[in-house]
KETIZA-799391 format. One record per residue (C-alpha): residue in three letters; z, x, y. Coordinates in steps of 0.001 Angstrom, whole numbers. Layout:
! residues N
nuti residu:ALA Z:Z X:X Y:Y
...
This chain:
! residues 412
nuti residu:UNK Z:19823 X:-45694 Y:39232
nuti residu:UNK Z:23104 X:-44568 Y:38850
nuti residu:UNK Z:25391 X:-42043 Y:36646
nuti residu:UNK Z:26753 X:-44988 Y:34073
nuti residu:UNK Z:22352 X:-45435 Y:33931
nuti residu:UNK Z:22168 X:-41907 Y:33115
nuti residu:UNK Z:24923 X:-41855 Y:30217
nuti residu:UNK Z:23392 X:-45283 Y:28624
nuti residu:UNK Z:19737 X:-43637 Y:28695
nuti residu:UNK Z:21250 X:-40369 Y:27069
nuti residu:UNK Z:23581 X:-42021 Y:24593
nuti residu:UNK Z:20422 X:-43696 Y:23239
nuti residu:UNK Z:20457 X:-43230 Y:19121
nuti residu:UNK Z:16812 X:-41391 Y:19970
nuti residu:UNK Z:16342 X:-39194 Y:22509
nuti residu:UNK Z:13995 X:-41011 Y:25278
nuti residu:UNK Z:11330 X:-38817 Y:26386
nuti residu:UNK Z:9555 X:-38152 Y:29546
nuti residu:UNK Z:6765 X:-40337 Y:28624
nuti residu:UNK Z:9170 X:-43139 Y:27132
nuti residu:UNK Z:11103 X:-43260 Y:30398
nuti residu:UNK Z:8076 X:-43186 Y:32447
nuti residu:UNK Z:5213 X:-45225 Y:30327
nuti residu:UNK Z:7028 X:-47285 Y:27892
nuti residu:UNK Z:7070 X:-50852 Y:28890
nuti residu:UNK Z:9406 X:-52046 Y:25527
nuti residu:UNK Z:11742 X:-49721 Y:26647
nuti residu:UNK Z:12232 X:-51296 Y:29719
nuti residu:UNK Z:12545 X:-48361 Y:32047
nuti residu:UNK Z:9402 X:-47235 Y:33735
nuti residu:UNK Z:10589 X:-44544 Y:35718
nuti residu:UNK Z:8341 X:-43360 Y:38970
nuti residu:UNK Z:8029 X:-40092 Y:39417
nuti residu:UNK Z:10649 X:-40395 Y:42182
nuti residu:UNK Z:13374 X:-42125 Y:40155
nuti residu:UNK Z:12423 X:-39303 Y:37561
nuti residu:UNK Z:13334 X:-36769 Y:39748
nuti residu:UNK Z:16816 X:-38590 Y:40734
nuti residu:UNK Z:17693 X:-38821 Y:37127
nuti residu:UNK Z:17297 X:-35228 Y:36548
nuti residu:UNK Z:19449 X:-34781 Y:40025
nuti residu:UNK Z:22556 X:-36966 Y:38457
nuti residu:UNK Z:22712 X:-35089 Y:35142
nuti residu:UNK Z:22541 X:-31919 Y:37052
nuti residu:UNK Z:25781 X:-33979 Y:38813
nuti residu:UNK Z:27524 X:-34795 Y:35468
nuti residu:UNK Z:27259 X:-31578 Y:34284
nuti residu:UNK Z:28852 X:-30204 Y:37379
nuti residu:UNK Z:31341 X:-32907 Y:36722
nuti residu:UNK Z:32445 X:-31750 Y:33305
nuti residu:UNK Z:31015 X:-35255 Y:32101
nuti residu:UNK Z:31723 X:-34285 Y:28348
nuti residu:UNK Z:28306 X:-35319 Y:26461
nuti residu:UNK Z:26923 X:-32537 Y:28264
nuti residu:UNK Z:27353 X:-29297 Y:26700
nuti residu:UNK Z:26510 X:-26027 Y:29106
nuti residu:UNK Z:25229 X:-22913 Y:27876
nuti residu:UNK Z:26166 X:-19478 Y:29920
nuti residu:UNK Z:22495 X:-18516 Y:29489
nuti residu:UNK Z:21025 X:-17293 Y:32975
nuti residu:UNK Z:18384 X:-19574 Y:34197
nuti residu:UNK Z:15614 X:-18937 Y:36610
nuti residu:UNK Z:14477 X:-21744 Y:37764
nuti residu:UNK Z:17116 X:-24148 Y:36752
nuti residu:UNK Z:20202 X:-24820 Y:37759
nuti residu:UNK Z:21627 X:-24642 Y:33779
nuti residu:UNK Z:20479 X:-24666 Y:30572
nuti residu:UNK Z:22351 X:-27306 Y:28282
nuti residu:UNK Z:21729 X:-29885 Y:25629
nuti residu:UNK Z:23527 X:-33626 Y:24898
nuti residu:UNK Z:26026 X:-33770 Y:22555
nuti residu:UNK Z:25124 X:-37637 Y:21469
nuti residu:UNK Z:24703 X:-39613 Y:19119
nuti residu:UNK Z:21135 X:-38200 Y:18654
nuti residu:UNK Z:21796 X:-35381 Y:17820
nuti residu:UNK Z:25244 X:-35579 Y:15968
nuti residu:UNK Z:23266 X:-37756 Y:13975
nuti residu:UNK Z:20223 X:-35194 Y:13177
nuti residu:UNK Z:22405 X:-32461 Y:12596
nuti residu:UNK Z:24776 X:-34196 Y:10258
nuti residu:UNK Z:22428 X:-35623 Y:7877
nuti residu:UNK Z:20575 X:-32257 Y:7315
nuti residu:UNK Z:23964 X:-30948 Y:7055
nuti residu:UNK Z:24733 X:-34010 Y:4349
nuti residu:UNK Z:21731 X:-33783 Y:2644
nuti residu:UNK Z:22154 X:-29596 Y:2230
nuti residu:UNK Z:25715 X:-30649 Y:866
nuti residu:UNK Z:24844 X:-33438 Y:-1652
nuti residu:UNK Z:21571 X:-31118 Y:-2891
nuti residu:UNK Z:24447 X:-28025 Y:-3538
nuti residu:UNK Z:27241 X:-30499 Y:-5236
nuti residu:UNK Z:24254 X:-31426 Y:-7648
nuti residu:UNK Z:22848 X:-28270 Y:-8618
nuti residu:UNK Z:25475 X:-25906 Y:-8140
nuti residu:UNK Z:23191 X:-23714 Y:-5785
nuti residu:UNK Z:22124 X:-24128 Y:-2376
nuti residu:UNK Z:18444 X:-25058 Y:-1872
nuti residu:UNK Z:17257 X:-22423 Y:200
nuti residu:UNK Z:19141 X:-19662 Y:-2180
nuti residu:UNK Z:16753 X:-21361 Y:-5122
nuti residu:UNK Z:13565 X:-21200 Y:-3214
nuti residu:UNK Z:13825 X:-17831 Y:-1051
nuti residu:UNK Z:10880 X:-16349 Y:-2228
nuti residu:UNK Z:8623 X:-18867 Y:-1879
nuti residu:UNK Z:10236 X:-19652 Y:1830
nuti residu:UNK Z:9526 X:-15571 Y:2573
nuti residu:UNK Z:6298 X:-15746 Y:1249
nuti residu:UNK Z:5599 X:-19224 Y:3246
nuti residu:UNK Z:6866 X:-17651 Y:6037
nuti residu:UNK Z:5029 X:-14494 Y:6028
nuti residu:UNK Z:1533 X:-17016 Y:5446
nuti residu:UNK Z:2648 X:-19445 Y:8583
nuti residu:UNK Z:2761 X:-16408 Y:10955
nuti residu:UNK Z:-303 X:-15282 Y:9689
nuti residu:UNK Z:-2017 X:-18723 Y:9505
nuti residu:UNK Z:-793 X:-20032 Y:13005
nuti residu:UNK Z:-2100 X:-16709 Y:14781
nuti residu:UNK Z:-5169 X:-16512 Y:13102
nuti residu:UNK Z:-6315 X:-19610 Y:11504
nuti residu:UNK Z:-7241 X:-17786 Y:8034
nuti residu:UNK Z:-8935 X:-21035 Y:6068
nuti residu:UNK Z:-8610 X:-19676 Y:2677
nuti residu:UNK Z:-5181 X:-20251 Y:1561
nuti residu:UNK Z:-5004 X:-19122 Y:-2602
nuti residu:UNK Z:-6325 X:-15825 Y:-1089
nuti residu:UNK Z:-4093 X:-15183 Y:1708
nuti residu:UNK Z:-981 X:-16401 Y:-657
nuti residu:UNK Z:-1987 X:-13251 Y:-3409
nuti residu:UNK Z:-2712 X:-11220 Y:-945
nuti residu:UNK Z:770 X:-11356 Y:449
nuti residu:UNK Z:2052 X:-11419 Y:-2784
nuti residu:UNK Z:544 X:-8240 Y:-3496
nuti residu:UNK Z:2067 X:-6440 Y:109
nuti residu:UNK Z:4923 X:-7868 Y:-1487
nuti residu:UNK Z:4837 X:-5260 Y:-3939
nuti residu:UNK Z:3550 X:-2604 Y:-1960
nuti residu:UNK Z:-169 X:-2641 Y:-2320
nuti residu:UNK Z:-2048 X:-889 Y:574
nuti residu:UNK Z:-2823 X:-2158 Y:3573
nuti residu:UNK Z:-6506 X:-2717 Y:3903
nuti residu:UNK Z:-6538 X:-5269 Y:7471
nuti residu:UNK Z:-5113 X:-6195 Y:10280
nuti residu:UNK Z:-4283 X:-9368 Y:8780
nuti residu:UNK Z:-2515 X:-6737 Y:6024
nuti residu:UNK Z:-628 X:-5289 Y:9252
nuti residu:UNK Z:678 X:-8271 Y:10614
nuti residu:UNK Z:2174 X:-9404 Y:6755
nuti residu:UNK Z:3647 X:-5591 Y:6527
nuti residu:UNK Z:5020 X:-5538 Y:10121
nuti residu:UNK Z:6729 X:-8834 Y:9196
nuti residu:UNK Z:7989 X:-7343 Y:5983
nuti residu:UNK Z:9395 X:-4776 Y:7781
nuti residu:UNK Z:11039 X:-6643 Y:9958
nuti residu:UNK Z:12363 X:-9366 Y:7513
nuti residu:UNK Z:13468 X:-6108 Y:5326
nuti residu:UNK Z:15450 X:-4479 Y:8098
nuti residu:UNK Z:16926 X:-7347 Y:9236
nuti residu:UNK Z:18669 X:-7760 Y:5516
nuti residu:UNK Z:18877 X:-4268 Y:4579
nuti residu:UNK Z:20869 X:-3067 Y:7842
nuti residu:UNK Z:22184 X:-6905 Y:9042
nuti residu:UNK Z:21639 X:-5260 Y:12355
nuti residu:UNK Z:23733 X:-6108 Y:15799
nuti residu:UNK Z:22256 X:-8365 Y:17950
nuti residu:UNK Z:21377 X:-6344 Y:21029
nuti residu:UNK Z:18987 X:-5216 Y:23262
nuti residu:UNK Z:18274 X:-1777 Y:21148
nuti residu:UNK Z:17707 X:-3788 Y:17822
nuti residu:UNK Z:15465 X:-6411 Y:19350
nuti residu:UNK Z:13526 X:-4128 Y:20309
nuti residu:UNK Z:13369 X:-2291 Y:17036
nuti residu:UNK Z:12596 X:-5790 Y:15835
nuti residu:UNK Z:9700 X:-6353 Y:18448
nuti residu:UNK Z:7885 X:-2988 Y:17639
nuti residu:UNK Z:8120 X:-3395 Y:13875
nuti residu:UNK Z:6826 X:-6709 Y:14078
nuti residu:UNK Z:3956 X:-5967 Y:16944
nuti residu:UNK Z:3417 X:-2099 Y:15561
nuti residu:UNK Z:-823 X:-1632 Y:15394
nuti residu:UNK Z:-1261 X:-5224 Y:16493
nuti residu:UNK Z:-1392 X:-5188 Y:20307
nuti residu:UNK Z:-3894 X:-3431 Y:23274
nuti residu:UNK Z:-2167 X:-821 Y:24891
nuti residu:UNK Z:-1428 X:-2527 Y:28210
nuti residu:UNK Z:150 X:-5413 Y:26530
nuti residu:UNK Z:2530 X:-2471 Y:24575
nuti residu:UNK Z:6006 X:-2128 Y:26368
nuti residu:UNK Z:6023 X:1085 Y:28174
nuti residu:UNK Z:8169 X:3944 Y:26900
nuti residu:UNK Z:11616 X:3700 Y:28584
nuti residu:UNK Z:11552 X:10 Y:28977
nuti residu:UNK Z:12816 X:-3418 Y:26651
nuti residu:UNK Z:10866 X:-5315 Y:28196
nuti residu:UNK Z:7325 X:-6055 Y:29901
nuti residu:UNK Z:7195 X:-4776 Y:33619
nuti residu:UNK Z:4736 X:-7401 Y:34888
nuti residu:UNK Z:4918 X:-11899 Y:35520
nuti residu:UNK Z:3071 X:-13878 Y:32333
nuti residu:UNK Z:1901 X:-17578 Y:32531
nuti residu:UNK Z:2832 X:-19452 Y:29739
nuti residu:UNK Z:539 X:-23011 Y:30321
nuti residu:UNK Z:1702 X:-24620 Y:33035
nuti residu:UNK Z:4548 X:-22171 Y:32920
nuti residu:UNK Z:6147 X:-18963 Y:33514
nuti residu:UNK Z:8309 X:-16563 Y:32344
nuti residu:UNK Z:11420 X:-14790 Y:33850
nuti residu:UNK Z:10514 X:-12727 Y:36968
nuti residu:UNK Z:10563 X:-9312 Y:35576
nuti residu:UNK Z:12952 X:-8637 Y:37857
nuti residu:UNK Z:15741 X:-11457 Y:36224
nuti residu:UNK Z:14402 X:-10221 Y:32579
nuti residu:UNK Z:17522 X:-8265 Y:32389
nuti residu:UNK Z:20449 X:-9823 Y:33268
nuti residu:UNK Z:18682 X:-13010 Y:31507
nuti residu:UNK Z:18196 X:-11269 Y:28053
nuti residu:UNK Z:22213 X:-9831 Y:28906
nuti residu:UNK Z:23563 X:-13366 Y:29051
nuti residu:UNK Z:21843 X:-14188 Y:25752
nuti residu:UNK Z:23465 X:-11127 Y:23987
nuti residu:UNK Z:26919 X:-11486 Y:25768
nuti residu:UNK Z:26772 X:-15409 Y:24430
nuti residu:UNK Z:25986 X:-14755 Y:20899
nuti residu:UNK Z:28401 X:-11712 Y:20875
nuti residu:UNK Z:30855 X:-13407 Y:22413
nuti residu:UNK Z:32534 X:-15306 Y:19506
nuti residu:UNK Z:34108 X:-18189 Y:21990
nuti residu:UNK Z:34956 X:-21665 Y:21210
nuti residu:UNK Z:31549 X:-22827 Y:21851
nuti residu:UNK Z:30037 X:-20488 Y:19692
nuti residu:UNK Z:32193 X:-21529 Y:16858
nuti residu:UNK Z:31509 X:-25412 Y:17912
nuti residu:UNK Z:28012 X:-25275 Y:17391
nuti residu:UNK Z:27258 X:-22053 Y:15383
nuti residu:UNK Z:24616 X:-24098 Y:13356
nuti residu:UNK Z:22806 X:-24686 Y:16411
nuti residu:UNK Z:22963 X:-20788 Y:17674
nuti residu:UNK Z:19992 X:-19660 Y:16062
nuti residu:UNK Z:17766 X:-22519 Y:17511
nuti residu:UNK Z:19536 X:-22182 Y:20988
nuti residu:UNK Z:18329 X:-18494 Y:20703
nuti residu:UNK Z:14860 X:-19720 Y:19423
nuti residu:UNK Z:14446 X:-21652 Y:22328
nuti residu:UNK Z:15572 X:-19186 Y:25239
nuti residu:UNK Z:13164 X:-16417 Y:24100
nuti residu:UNK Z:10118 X:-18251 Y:24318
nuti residu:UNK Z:11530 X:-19907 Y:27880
nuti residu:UNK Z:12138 X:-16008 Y:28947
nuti residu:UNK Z:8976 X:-14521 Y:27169
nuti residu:UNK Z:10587 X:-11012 Y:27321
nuti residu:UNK Z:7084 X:-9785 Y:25813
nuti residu:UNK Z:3219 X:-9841 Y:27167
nuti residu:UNK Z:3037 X:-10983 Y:23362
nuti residu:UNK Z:4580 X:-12238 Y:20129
nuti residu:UNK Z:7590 X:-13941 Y:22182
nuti residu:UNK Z:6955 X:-17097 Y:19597
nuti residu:UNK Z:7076 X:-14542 Y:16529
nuti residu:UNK Z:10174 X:-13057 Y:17857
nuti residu:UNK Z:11475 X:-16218 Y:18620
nuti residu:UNK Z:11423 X:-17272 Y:14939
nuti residu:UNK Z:12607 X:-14021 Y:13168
nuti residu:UNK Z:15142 X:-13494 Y:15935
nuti residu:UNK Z:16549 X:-17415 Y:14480
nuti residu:UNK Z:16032 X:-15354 Y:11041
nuti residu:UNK Z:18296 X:-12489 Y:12365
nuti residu:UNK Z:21305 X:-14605 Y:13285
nuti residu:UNK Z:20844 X:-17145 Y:10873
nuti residu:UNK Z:21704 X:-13893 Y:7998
nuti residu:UNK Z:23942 X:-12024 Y:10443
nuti residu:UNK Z:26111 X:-15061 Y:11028
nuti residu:UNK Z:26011 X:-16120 Y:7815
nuti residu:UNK Z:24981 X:-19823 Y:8327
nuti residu:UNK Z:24320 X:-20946 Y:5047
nuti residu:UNK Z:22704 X:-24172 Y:6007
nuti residu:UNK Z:19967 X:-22438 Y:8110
nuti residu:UNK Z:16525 X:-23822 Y:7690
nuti residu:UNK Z:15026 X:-20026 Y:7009
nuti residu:UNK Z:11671 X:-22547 Y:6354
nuti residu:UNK Z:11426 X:-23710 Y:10608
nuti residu:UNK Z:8294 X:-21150 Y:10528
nuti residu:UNK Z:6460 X:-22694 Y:7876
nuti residu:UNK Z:7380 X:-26052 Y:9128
nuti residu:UNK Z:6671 X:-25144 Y:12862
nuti residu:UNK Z:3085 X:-24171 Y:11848
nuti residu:UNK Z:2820 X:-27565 Y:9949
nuti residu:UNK Z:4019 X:-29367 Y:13196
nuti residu:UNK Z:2687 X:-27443 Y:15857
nuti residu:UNK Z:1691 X:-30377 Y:18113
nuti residu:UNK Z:5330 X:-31905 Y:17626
nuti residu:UNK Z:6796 X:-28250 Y:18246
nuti residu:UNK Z:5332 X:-27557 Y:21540
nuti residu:UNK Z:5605 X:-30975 Y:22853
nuti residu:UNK Z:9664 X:-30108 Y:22342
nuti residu:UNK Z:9581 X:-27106 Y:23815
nuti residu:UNK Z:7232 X:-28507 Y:26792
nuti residu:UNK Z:9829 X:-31520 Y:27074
nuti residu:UNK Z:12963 X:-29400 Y:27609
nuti residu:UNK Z:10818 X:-27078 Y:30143
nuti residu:UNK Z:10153 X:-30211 Y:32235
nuti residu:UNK Z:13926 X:-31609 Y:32323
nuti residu:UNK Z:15311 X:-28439 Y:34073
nuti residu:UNK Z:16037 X:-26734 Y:30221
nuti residu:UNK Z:17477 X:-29784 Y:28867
nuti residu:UNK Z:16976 X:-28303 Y:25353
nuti residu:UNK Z:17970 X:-31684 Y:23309
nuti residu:UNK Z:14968 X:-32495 Y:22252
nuti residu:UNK Z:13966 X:-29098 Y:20503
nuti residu:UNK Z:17189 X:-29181 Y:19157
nuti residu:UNK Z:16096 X:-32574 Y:18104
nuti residu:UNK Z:12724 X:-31379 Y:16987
nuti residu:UNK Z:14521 X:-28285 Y:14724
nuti residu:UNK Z:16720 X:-30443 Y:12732
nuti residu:UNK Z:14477 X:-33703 Y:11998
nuti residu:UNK Z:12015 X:-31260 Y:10888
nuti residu:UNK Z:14713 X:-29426 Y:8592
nuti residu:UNK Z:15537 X:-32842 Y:7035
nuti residu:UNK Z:12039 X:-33368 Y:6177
nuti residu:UNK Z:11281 X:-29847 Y:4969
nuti residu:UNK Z:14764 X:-30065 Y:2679
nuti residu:UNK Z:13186 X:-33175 Y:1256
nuti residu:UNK Z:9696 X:-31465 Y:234
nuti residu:UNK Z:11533 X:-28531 Y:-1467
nuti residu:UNK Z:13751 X:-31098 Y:-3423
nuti residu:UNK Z:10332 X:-32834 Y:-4243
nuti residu:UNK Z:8749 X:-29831 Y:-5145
nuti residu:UNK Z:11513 X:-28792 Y:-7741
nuti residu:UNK Z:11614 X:-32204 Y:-9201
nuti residu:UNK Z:8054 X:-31908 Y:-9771
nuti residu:UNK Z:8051 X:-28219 Y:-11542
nuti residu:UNK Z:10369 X:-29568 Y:-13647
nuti residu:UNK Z:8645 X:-32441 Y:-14680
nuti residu:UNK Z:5434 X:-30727 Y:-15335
nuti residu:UNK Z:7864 X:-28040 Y:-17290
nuti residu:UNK Z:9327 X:-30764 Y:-19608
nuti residu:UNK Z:5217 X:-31674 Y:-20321
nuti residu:UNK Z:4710 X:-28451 Y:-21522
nuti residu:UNK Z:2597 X:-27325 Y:-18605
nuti residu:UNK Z:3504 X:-24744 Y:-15271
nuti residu:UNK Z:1855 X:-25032 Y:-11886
nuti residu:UNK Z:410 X:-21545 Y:-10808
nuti residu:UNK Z:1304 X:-20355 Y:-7033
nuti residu:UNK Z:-1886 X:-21873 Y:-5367
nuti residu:UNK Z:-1200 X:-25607 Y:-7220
nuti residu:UNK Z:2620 X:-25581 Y:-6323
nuti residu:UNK Z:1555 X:-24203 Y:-2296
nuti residu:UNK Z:-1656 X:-26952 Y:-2624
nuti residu:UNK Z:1175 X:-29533 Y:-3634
nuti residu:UNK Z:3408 X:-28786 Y:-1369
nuti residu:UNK Z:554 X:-29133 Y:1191
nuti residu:UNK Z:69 X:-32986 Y:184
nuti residu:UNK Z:4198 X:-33765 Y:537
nuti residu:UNK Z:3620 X:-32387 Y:3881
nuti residu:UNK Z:981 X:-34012 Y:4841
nuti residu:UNK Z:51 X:-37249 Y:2735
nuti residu:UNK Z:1975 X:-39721 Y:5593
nuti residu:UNK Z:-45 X:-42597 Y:4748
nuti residu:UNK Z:269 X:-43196 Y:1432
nuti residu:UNK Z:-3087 X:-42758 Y:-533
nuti residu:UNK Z:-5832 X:-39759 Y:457
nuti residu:UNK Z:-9345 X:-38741 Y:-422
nuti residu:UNK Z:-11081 X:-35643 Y:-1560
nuti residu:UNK Z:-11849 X:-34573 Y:2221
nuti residu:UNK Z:-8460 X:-35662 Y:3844
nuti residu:UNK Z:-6999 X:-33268 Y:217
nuti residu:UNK Z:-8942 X:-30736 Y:1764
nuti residu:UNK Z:-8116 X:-30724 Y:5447
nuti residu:UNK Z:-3690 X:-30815 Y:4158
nuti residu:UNK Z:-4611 X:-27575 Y:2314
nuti residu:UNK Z:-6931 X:-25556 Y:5446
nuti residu:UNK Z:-8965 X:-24004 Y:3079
nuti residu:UNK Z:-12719 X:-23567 Y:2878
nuti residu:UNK Z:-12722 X:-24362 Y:-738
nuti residu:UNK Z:-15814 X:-26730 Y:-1605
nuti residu:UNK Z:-15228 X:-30286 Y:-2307
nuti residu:UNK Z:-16173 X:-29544 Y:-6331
nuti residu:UNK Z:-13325 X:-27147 Y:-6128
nuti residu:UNK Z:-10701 X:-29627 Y:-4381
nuti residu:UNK Z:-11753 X:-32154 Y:-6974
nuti residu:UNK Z:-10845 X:-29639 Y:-9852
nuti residu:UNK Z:-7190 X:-29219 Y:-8462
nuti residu:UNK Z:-6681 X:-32822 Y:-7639
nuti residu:UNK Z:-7884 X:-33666 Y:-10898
nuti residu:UNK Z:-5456 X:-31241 Y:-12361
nuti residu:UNK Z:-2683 X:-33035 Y:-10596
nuti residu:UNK Z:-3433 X:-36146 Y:-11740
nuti residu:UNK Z:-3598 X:-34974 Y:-15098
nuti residu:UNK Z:-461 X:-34162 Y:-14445
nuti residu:UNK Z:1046 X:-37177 Y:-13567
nuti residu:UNK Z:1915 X:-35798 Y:-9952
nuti residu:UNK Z:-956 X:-38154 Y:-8559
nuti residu:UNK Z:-1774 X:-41679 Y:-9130
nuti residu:UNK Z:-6118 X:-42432 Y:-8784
nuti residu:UNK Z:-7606 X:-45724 Y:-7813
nuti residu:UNK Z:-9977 X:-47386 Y:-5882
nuti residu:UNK Z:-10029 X:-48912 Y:-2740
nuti residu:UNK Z:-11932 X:-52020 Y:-1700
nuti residu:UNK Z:-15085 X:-50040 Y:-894
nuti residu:UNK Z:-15079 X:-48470 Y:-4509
nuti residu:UNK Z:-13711 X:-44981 Y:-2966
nuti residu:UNK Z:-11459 X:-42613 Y:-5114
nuti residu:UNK Z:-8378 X:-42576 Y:-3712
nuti residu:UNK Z:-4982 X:-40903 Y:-4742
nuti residu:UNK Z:-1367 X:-41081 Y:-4446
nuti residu:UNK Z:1813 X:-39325 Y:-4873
nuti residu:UNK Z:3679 X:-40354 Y:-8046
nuti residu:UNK Z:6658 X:-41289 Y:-6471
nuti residu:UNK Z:8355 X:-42086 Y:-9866
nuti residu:UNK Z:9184 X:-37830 Y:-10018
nuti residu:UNK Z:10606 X:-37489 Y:-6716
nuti residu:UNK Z:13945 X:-37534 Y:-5490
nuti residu:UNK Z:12889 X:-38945 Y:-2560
nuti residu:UNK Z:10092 X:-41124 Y:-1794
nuti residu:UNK Z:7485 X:-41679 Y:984
């Protein structure tokens, strides 16, 4: 292998993986572990070489020699289209997507947090319950904590569009982890940061000694307003995103921080094409989302892939919203209105429904609720009388259902 062999396997129009490179036979590669290592060594060399697909970040690294992504046709292409399809969406409606939909993309967002720590199953409940925080109701749980800490957060971050620094991160951090953590996992008085090593996995975070200067470079970057910043300020947020969670600053919440801090720059910089719906989509995805992050962890910080991961999962998540407008309006025009659970349970099934047709039990498993099957069947059957699902039977005589994809901009 040679550097020409490492700018054809990067240039790829998808970004190969570890496993692809290694296990893939059609790919034709089959990498040992040894050749692996020497393909890592000559991007390290390319980089060092200026090679110009390679795009260097001055974020300190600890355990690598930089932290960069690939400027190919990968991810030109991934970035572009959401970019396109944001852009076509406005020219049509006159309105940007995410302005149309921000309170159900808060409210979403609130509920992922909630739902990814801790697994609440019963999802019409949780949704009015946040509703009602919302509009100040009193707190009555810690699951009520966590929703009002994230207000809080969310709330200062638009009210006072705060600097990004060390002092207002950590403003952020305590609003968001305030009543929610033991006290030796609280950061001690005087500090920013935790004062002892954490394991993340197989991983771990900056030696609290290189916290610091680390967390420095990140501000001084962002702050900086250079020519690279203004290259790729769409991609700041989720370059941000990333470094948090490889620094873990925090005993705990680094991955909550991770995603309001992309929140926080996202409105501060005013990037209006900002997918401010990553959380609910990262909780959707989780398996895909820490496979990225895992994948740029184990090519020295080569962060392409999550950058990858962000944007293919903004395109898809643009799509459902678009879907889920087309449909509101349909069932508007029939002289009917879906209530909050029906449009979150419908959403649920653009998410999730990747096959085409679904039953009653795979219904229930896209919605993670613990509602009986004689209730799922009264909300499906709603649908359907809706015209938003199609019912059949299969060659064993089973119910099955399908999305109507007449009503949607975009089809499966």
């Amino acid at each position: 292998m040679d550097k020409n062999d490492v700018i054809n396997i990067v240039s790829q129009d998808e970004y190969l993986s570890i496993s692809d490179l290694r296990y893939n036979r059609n790919l034709g590669f089959l990498l040992s572990r040894e050749e692996f290592n020497l393909f890592l060594k000559l991007k390290d060399e390319l980089i060092i070489e200026n090679n110009s697909l390679f795009v260097v970040l001055p974020l300190k690294s600890f355990n690598s020699k930089h932290i960069y992504f690939v400027n190919s046709a990968y991810l030109k292409y991934y970035s572009s289209e959401y970019f396109r399809i944001l852009s076509f969406d406005y020219k049509n409606n006159h309105s940007s997507l995410l302005n149309r939909n921000i309170d159900d993309i808060i409210k979403s967002h609130l509920f992922s947090e909630i739902e990814g720590t801790l697994n609440i199953e019963n999802v019409p409940t949780t949704h009015k319950r946040i509703a009602e925080l919302y509009k100040e109701h009193k707190v009555l749980d810690q699951n009520d904590i966590i929703v009002k800490n994230m207000f809080n957060a969310l709330k200062f971050i638009v009210s006072e569009k705060p600097e990004f620094n060390k002092e207002n991160l950590l403003k952020i951090y305590k609003m968001l982890s305030e009543n929610s953590l033991a006290k030796e996992l609280e950061i001690k008085p005087g500090n920013y940061y935790r004062d002892d090593n954490v394991y993340i996995g197989n991983h771990e975070g900056a030696p609290v000694n290189k916290i610091e200067e680390c967390m420095e470079s990140l501000f001084s970057f962002v702050n900086s307003g250079s020519d690279l910043i203004k290259q790729f300020k769409d991609f700041i947020p989720h370059i941000c995103h990333y470094y948090i969670l490889y620094v873990h600053p925090y005993f705990d919440f680094n991955g909550r921080t991770a995603r309001v801090v992309a929140f926080w720059l996202s409105y501060i910089m005013n990037i209006k094409s900002a997918p401010l719906f990553i959380s609910e989509a990262i909780n959707e995805t989780k398996h895909e989302y820490y496979n990225a992050i895992e994948e740029s962890r184990n090519t020295n910080n080569d962060i392409t892939s999550f950058l990858g991961y962000i944007f293919n999962t903004s395109i898809k998540y643009s799509f459902v919203y678009q879907n889920l407008e087309h449909i509101k309006e349909y069932v508007l025009k029939n002289g009917d209105a879906l209530t909050n659970t029906e449009w979150v349970y419908v959403k649920k099934i653009l998410i999730h429904n990747n096959n085409g047709f679904f039953n009653c039990k795979q219904f229930q498993q896209f919605i993670s609720s613990s509602i009986s099957k004689q209730g799922a069947s009264k909300f499906i059957n709603k649908f359907v009388m809706y015209d938003i699902l199609r019912k059949q039977k299969n060659k064993k005589g089973e119910i099955i259902y399908s999305v109507n994809n007449d009503i949607l901009i975009y089809s499966f």
